[in-house]
C-alpha positions, 0 to 999 in steps of 0.5 A, spaced: 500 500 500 502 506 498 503 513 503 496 516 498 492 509 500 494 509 507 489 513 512 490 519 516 491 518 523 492 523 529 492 522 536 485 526 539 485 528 547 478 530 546 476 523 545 482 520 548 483 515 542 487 515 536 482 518 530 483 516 523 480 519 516 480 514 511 484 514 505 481 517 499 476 520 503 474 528 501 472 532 506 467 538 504 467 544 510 461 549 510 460 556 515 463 562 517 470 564 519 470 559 525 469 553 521 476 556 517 478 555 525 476 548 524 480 546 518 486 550 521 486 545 527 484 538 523 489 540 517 494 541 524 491 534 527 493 531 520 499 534 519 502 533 525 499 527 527 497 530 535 491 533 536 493 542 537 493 543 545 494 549 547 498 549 553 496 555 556 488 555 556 485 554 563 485 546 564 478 548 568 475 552 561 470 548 558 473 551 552 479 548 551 481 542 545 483 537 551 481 534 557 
């Protein structure tokens, strides 16, 4: 199986668990400037291969993107 067949996977803290996009699927993102937000973090995610955290946020927020 070649790299472009291969899923795409991050670790997500949000949901504790490793997280997979399948290969080959598209995605389609519709919404206002927050969903641009949404991409962002999925693109970083997929890139990176982790889930963003921001290290600073309050842990107690119930805002932030981990647990």
């Amino acid at each position: 199986m070649s790299a472009a067949q291969k899923a795409q996977c991050f670790h997500s803290f949000a949901a504790n668990r490793q997280l997979c996009l399948p290969a080959n699927t598209h995605l389609v993102f519709l919404g206002e400037s927050t969903m641009r937000f949404q991409y962002l973090l999925l693109a970083w995610a997929l890139l990176h291969q982790v889930e963003y955290r921001d290290r600073d946020m309050d842990p107690s927020d119930p805002r932030r993107l981990h647990s």
